[in-house]
C-alpha positions as a Markdown table, in Angstrom:
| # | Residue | x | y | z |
|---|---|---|---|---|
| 1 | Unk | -62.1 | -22.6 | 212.7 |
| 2 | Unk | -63.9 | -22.1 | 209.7 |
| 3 | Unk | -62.4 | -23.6 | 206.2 |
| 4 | Unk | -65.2 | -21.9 | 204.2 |
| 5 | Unk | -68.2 | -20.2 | 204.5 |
| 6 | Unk | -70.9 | -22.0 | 205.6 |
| 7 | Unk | -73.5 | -21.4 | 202.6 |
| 8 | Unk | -70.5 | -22.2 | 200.2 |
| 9 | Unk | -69.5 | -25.2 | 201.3 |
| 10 | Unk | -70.6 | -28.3 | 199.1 |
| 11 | Unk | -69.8 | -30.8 | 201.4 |
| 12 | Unk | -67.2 | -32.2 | 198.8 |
| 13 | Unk | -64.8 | -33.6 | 201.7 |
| 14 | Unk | -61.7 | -32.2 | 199.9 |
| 15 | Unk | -60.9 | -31.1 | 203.6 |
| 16 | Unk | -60.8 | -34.2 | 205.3 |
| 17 | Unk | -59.1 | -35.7 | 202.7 |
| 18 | Unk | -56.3 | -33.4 | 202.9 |
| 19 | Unk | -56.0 | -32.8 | 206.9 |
| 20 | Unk | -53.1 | -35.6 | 207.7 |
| 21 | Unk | -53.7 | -35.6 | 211.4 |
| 22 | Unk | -57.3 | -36.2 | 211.5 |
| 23 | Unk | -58.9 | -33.5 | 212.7 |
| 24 | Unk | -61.7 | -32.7 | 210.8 |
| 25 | Unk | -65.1 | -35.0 | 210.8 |
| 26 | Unk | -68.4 | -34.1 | 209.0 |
| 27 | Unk | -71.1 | -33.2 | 210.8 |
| 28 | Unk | -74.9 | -32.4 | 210.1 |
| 29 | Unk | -76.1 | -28.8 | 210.4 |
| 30 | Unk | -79.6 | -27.6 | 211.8 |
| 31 | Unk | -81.3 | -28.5 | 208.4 |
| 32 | Unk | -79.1 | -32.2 | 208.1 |
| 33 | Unk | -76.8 | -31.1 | 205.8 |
| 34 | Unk | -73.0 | -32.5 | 206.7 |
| 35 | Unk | -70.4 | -29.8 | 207.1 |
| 36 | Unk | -66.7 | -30.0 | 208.1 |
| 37 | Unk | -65.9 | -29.6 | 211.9 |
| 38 | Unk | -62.5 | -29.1 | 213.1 |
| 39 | Unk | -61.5 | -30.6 | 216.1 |
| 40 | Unk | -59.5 | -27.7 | 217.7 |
| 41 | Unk | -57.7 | -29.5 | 220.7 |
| 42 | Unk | -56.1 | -31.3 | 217.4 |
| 43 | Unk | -55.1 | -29.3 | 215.1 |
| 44 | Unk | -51.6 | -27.5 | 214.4 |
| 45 | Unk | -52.9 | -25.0 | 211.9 |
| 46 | Unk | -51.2 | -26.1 | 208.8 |
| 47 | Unk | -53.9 | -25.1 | 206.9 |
| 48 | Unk | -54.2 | -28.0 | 204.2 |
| 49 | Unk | -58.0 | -27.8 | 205.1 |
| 50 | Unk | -58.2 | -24.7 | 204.0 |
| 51 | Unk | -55.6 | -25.1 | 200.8 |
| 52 | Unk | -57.5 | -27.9 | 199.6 |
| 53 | Unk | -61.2 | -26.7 | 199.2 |
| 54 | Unk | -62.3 | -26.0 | 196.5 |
| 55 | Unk | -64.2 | -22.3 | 197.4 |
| 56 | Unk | -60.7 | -20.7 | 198.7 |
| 57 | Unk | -58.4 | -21.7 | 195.1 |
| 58 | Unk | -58.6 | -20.2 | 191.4 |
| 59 | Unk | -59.9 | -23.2 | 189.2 |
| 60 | Unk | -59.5 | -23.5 | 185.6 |
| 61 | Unk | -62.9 | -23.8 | 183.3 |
| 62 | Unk | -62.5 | -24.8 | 180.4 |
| 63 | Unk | -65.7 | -24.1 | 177.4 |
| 64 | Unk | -66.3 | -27.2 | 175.5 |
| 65 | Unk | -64.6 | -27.2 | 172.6 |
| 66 | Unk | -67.4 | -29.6 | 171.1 |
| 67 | Unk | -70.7 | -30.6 | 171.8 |
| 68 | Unk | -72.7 | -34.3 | 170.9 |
| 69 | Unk | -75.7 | -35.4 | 171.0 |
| 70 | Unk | -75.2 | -39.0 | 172.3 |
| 71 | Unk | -76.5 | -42.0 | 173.3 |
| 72 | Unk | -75.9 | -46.3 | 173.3 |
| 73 | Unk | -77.6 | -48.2 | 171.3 |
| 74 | Unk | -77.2 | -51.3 | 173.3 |
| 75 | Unk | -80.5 | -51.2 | 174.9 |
| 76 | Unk | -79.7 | -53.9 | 177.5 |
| 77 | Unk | -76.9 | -51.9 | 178.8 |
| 78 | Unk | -79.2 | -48.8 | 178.7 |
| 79 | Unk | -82.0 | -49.7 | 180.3 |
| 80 | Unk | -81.0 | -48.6 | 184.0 |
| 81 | Unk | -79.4 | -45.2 | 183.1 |
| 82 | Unk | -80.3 | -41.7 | 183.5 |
| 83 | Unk | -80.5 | -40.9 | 179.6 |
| 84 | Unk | -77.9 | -41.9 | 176.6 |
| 85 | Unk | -75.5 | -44.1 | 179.1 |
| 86 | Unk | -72.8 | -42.3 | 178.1 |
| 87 | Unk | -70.9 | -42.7 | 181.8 |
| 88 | Unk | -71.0 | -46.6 | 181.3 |
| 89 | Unk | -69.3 | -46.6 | 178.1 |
| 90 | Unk | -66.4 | -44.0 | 179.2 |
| 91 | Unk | -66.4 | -46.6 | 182.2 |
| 92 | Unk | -66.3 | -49.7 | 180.1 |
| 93 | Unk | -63.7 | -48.3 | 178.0 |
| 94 | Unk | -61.3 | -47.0 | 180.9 |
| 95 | Unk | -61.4 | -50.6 | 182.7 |
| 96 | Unk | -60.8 | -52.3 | 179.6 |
| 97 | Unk | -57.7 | -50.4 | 179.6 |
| 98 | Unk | -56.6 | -51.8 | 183.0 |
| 99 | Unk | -57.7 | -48.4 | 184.9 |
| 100 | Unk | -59.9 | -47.6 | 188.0 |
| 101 | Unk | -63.8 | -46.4 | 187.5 |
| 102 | Unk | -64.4 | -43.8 | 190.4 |
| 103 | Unk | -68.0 | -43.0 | 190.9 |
| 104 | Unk | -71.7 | -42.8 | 193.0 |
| 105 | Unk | -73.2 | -46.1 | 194.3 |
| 106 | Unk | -75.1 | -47.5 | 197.5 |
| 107 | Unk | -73.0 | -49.3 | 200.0 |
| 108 | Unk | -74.6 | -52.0 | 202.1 |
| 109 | Unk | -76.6 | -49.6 | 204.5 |
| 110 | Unk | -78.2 | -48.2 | 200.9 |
| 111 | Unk | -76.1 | -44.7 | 201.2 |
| 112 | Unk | -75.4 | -43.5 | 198.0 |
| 113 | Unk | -71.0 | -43.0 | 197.8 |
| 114 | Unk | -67.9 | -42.5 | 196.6 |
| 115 | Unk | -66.4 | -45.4 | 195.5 |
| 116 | Unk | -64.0 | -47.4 | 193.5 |
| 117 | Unk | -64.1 | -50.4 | 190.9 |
| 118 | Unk | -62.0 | -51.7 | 188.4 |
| 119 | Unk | -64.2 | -54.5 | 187.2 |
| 120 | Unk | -67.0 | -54.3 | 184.5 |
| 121 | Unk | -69.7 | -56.6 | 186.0 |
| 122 | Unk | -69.4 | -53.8 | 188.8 |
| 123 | Unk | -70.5 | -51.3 | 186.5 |
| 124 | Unk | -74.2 | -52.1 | 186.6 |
| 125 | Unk | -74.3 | -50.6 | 190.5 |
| 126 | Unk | -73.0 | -47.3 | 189.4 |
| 127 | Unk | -75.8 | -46.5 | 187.0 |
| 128 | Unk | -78.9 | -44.0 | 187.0 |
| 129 | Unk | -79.0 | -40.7 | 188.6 |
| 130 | Unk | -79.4 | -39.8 | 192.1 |
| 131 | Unk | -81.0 | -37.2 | 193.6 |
| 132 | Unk | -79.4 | -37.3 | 196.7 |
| 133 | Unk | -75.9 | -36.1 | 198.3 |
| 134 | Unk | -73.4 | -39.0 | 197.5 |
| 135 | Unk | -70.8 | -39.1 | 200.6 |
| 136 | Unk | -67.5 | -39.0 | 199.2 |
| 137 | Unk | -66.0 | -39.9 | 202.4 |
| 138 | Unk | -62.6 | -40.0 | 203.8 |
| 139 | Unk | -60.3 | -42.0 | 202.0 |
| 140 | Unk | -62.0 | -41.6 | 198.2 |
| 141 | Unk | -59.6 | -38.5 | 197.2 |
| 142 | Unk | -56.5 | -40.3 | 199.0 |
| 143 | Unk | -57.2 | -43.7 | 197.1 |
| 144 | Unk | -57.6 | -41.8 | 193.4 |
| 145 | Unk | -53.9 | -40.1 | 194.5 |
| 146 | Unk | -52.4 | -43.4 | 195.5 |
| 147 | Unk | -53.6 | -44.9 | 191.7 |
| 148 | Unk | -52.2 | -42.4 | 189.7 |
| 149 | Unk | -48.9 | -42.4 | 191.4 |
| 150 | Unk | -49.1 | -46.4 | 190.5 |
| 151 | Unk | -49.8 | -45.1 | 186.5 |
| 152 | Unk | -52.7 | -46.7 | 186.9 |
| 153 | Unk | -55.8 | -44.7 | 184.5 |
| 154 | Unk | -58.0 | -43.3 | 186.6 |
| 155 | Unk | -62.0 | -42.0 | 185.5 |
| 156 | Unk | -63.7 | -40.0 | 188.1 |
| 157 | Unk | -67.5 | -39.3 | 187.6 |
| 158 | Unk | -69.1 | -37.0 | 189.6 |
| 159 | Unk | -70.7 | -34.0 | 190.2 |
| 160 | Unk | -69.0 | -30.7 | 189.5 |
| 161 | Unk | -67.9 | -29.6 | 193.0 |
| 162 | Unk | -66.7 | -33.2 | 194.0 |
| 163 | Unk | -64.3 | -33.0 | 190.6 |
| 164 | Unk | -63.1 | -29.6 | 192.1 |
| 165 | Unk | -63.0 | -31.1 | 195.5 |
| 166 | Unk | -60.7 | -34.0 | 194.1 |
| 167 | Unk | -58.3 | -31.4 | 192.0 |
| 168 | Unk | -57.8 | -29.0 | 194.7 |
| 169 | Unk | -57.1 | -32.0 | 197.1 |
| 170 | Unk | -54.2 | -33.2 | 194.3 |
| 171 | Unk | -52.5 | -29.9 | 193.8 |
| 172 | Unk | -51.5 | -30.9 | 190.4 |
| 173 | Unk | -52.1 | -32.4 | 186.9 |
| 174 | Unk | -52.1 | -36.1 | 186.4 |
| 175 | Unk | -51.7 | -36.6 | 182.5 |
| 176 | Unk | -53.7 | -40.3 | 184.0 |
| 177 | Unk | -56.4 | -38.5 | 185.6 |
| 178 | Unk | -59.9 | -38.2 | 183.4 |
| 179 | Unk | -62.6 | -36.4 | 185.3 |
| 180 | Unk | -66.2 | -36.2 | 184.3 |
| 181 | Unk | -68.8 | -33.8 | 185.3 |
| 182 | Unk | -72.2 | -34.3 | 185.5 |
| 183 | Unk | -75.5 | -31.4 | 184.1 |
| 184 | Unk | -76.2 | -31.0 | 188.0 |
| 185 | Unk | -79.4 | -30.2 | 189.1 |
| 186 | Unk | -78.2 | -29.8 | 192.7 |
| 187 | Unk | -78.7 | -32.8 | 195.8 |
| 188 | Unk | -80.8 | -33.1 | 198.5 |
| 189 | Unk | -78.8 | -33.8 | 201.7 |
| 190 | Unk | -78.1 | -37.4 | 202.6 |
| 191 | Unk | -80.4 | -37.3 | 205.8 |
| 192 | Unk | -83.7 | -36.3 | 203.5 |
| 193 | Unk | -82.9 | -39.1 | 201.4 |
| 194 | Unk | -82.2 | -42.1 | 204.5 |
| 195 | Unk | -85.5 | -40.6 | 206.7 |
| 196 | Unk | -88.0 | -40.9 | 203.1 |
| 197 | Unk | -86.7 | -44.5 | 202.8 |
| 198 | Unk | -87.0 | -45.7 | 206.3 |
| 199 | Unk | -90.0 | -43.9 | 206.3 |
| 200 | Unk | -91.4 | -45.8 | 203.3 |
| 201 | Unk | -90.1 | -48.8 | 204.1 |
| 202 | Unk | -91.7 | -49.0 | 207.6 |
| 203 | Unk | -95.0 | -47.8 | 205.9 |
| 204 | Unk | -95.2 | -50.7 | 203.5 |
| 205 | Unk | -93.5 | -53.4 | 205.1 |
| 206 | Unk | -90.5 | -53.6 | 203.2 |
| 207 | Unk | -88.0 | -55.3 | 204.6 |
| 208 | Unk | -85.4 | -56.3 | 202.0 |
| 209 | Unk | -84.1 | -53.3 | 199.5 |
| 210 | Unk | -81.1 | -54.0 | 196.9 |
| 211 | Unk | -81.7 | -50.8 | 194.7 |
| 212 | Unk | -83.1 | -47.6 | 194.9 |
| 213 | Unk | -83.8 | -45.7 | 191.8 |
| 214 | Unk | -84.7 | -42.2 | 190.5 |
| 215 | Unk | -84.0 | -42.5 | 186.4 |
| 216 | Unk | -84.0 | -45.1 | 184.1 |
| 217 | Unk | -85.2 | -46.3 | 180.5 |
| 218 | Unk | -87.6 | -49.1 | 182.1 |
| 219 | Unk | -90.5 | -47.4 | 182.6 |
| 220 | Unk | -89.7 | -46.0 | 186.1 |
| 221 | Unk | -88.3 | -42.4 | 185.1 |
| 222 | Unk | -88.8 | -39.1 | 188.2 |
| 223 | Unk | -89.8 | -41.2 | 190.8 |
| 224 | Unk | -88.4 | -43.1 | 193.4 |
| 225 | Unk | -88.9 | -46.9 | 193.3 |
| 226 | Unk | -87.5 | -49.2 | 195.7 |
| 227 | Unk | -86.3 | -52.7 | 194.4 |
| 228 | Unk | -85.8 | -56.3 | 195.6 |
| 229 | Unk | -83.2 | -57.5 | 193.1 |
| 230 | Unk | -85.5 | -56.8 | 190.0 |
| 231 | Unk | -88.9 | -56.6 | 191.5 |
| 232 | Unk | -90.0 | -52.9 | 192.4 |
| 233 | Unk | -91.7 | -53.3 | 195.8 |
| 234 | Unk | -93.8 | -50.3 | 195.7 |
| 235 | Unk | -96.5 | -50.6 | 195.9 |
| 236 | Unk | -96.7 | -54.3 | 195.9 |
| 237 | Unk | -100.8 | -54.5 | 196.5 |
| 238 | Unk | -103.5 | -54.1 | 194.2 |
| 239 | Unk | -104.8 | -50.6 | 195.0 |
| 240 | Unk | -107.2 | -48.6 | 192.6 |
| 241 | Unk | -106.0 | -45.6 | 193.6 |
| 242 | Unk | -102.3 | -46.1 | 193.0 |
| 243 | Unk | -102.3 | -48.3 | 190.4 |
| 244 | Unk | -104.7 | -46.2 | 188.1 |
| 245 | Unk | -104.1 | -43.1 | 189.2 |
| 246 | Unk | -100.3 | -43.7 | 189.7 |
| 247 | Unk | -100.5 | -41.4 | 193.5 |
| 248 | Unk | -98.0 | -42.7 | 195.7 |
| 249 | Unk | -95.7 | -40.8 | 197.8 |
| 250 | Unk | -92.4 | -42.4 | 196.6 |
| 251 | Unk | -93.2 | -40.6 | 193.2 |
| 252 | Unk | -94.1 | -37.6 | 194.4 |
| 253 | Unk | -92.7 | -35.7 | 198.0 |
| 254 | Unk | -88.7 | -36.2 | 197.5 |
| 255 | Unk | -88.9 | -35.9 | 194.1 |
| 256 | Unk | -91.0 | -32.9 | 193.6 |
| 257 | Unk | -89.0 | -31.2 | 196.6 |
| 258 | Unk | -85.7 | -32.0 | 195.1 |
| 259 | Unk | -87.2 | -31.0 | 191.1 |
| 260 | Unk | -89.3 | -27.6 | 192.6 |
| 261 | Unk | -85.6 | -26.6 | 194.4 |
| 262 | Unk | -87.9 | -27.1 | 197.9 |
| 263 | Unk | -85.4 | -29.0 | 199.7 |
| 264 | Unk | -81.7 | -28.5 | 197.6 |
| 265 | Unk | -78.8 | -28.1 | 200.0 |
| 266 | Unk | -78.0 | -24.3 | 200.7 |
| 267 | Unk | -75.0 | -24.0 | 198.4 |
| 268 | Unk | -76.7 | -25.4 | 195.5 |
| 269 | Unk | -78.6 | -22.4 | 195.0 |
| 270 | Unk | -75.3 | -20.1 | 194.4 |
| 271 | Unk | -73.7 | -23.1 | 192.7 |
| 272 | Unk | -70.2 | -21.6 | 192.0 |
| 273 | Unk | -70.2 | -24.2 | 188.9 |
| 274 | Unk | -73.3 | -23.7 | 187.3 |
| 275 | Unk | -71.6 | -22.1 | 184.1 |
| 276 | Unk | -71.0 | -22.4 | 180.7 |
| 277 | Unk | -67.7 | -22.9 | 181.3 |
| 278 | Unk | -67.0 | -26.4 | 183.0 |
| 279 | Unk | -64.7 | -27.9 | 185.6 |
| 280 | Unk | -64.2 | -31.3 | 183.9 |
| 281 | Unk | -62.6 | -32.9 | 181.0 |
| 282 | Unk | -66.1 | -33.8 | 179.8 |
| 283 | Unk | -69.4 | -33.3 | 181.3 |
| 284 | Unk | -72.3 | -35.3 | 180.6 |
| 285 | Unk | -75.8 | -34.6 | 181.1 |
| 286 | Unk | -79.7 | -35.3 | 179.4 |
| 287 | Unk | -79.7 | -32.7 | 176.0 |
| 288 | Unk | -82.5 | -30.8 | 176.8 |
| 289 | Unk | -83.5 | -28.9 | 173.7 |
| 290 | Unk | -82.5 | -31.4 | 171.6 |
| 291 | Unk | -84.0 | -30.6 | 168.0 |
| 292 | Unk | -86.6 | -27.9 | 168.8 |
| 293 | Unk | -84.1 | -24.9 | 166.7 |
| 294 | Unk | -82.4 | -27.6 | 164.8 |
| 295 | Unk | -84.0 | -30.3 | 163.6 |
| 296 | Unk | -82.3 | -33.8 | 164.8 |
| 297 | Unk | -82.5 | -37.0 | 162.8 |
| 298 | Unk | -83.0 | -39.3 | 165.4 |
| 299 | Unk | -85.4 | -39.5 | 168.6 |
| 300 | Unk | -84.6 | -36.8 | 170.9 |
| 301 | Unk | -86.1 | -39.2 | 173.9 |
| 302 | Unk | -83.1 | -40.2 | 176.5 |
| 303 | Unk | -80.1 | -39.0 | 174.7 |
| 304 | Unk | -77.3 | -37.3 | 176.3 |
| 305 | Unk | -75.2 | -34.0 | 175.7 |
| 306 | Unk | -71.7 | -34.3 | 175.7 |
| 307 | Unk | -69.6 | -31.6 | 176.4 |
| 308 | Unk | -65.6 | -31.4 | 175.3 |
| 309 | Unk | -63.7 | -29.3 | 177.9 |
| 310 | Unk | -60.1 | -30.2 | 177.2 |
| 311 | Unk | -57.9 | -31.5 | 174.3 |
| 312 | Unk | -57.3 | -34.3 | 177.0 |
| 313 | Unk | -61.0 | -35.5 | 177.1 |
| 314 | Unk | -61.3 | -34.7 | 172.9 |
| 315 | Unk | -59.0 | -37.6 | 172.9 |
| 316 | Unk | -59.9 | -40.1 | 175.0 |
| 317 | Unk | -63.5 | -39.8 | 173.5 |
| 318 | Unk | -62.0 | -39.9 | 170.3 |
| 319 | Unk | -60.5 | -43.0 | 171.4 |
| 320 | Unk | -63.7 | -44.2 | 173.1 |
| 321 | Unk | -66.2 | -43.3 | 170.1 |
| 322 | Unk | -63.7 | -45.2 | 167.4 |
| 323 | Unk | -63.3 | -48.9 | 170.3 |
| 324 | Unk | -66.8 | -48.9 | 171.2 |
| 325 | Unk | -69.4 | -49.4 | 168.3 |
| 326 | Unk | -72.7 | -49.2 | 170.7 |
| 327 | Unk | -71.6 | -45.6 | 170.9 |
| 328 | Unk | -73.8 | -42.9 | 168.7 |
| 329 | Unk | -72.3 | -39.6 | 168.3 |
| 330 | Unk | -74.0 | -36.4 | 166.1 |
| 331 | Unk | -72.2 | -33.5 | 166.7 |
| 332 | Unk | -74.6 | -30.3 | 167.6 |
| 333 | Unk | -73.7 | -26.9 | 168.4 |
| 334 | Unk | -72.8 | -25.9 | 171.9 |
| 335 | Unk | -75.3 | -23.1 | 171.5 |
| 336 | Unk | -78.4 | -25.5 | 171.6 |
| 337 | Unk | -77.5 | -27.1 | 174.8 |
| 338 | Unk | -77.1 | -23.6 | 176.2 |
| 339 | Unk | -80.9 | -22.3 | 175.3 |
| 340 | Unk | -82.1 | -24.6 | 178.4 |
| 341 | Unk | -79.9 | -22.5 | 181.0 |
| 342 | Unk | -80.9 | -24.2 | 184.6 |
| 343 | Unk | -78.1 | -26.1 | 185.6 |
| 344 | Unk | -75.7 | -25.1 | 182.7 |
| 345 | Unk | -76.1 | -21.6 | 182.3 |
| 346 | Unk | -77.5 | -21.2 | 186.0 |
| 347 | Unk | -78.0 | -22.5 | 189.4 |
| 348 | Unk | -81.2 | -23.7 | 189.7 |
| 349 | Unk | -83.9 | -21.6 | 191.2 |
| 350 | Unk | -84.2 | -21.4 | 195.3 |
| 351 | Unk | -88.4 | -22.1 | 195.5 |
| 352 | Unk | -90.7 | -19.7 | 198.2 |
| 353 | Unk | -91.5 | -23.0 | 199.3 |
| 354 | Unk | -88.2 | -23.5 | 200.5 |
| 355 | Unk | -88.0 | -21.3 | 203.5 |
| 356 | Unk | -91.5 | -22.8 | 204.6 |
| 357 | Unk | -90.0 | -26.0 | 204.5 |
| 358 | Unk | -87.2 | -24.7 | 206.5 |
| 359 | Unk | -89.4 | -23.5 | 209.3 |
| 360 | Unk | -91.2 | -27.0 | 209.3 |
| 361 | Unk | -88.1 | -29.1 | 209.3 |
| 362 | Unk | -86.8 | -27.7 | 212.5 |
| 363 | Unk | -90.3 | -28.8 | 214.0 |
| 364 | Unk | -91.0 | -32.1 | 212.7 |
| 365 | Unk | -87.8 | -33.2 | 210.5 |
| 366 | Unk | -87.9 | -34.4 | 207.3 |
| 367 | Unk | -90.9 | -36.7 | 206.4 |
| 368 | Unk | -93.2 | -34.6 | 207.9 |
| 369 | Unk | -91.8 | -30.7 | 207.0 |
| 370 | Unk | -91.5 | -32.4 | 203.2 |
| 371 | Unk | -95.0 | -33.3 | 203.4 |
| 372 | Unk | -96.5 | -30.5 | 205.3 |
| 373 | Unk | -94.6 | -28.2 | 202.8 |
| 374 | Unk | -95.9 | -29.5 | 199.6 |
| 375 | Unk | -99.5 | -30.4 | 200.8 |
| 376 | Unk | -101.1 | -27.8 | 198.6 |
| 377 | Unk | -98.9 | -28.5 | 196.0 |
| 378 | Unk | -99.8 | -32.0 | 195.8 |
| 379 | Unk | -103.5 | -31.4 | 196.0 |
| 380 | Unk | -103.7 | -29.5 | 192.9 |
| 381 | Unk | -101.5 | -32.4 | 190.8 |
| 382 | Unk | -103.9 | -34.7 | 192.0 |
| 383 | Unk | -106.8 | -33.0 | 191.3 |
| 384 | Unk | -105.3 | -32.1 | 187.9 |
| 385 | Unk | -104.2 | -36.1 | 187.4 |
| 386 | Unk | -107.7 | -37.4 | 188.5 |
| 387 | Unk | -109.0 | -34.4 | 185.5 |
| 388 | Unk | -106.6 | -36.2 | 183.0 |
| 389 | Unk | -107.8 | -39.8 | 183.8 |
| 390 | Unk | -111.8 | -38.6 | 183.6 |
| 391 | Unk | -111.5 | -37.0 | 180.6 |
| 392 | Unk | -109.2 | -39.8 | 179.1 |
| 393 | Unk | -111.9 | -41.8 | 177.5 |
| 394 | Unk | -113.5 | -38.6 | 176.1 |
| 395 | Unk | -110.4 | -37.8 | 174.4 |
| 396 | Unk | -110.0 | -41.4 | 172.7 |
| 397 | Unk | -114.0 | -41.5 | 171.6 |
| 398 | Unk | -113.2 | -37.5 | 169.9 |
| 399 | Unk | -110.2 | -39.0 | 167.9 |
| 400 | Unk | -111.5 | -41.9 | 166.9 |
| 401 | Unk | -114.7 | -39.9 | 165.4 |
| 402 | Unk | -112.2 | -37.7 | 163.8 |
């Protein structure tokens, strides 16, 4: 039985959420990316599966009806996030309230999830981006239900078609029920993400990981750095060539696949929620743009757009903004956020390269196909890079002369 069709489906888990008799299990497609699978011997064809996705109901969007420019100015705090840390202060203020912080972090295996906490210490494993699938699994939409029929506040962050995932799963309002949305890109299946980490770590002889990261305010932004605690292990040895010329393959293969749209799951490319129009209460996400009509009074570098959906949101961030004085707010017009249309406006673009890189995944799986598929690519950035470092001192001498 099919719930949806197949280059719809976002993997949200909506489905197996809603199926009481546990049918349905998720299950990797030719290209790794997990889809549901009905277990027919099972099922008594209630169809809750197919009420509860997301791709077979009417949603409501809602345009913002404001738009901030927005950032923290706790630095401390910042330092790990994707841009203006606008997700850990909604978070902060919701468990200060006594509710439940729903969000993306690594289990024990390193797989980015779903998950729950209600504590604030907690909140430092549920910051920075991640450019990878995060497995909302098969309980997450059940335990958010069972909170808000305990009036406990609730704040789910995620990306746009897990918030529809989780609403079509409900079947109704909860006046306790904040959902944030986040500017998405699109993900990279789960699979590419485990395979270039194994792979690196049995490369370079890492053996113990505690954080994986893709953004952050320390230095380490678009790449992906593996940590012990608060030691970045790659690359731990004293090599010209990547420590001058800054070549390594956890900056560049996943992350140039996943920012080219190389190696983006299949539905990402006719995201349904890639609109101006938004899903969420608020949606978060880095203000590109920022200042270049209009100028902006402040550094543009690392600060967030905020995006008002509902009069529900417009008052909890009221709320928020008044409680927490870390938090900046300048209000900008929605328009400016809108000039910068991939992701927004737009899905992002499906790359050539990407049905290459289909062909070469069948053959040799991930690492490899990834690798194979951008090798031209990353020829010409390191022959541009290695131009930039040459030419370096030449640039420095001319100024000074100046």
């Amino acid at each position: 039985m099919e719930i949806c069709p197949h280059n719809k489906c976002t993997g949200c888990y909506a489905c197996v959420n809603a199926c009481v008799y546990g049918c349905i299990t998720m299950q990797e497609d030719k290209m790794g990316c997990i889809h549901p699978i009905v277990n027919e011997d099972d099922c008594i064809h209630c169809n809750l599966c197919k009420r509860s996705c997301p791709n077979n109901a009417e949603l409501i969007y809602k345009y913002p009806l404001k738009c901030f420019a927005s950032w923290i100015t706790d630095i401390d705090k910042r330092k790990f996030c994707a841009s203006g840390g606008i997700g850990t202060v909604i978070s902060e203020y919701v468990i200060r309230q006594g509710g439940v912080v729903f969000g993306s972090r690594y289990n024990e295996s390193m797989v980015p999830v779903m998950t729950y906490t209600e504590n604030i210490e907690d909140l430092v494993f549920f910051k920075g981006s991640r450019y990878v699938q995060s497995l909302v699994g098969n309980e997450t939409y059940k335990h958010v239900k069972t909170f808000l029929k305990n009036n406990r506040l609730v704040l789910f962050i995620g990306t746009p078609c897990q918030i529809a995932g989780l609403k079509t799963y409900l079947q109704k309002d909860f006046d306790n029920l904040f959902t944030v949305d986040l500017i998405c890109h699109g993900v990279c299946p789960t699979k590419y993400f485990i395979e270039e980490v194994d792979y690196l770590k049995n490369k370079y002889h890492l053996k113990e990981i505690t954080d994986i990261r893709f953004r952050g305010n320390d230095g380490n932004n678009y790449r992906l750095s593996l940590w012990d605690r608060n030691k970045r292990k790659l690359f731990p040895r004293s090599d010209f060539y990547v420590k001058i010329l800054h070549i390594d393959e956890a900056q560049q293969f996943y992350i140039i696949g996943f920012l080219l749209g190389v190696s983006m799951r299949e539905n990402c490319y006719s995201c349904n929620y890639s609109r101006p129009e938004r899903v969420a209460d608020i949606t978060i996400g880095d203000f590109i743009g920022l200042g270049v009509a209009v100028p902006f009074d402040y550094p543009e570098k690392n600060v967030s757009s905020v995006l008002i959906n509902t009069e529900k949101g417009e008052a909890l961030y009221e709320s928020i903004s008044k409680k927490m004085e870390t938090l900046m707010n300048v209000e900008r017009s929605y328009e400016e956020r809108l000039a910068y249309k991939p992701s927004l406006v737009e899905p992002f673009k499906r790359n050539p390269l990407n049905a290459i890189f289909g062909e070469y995944y069948k053959q040799y799986g991930y690492t490899l196909g990834i690798r194979k598929t951008l090798e031209k690519e990353m020829k010409k950035r390191k022959s541009k890079h290695f131009l930039r470092i040459l030419f370096f001192p030449c640039r420095i001498i001319k100024k000074w002369l100046k």
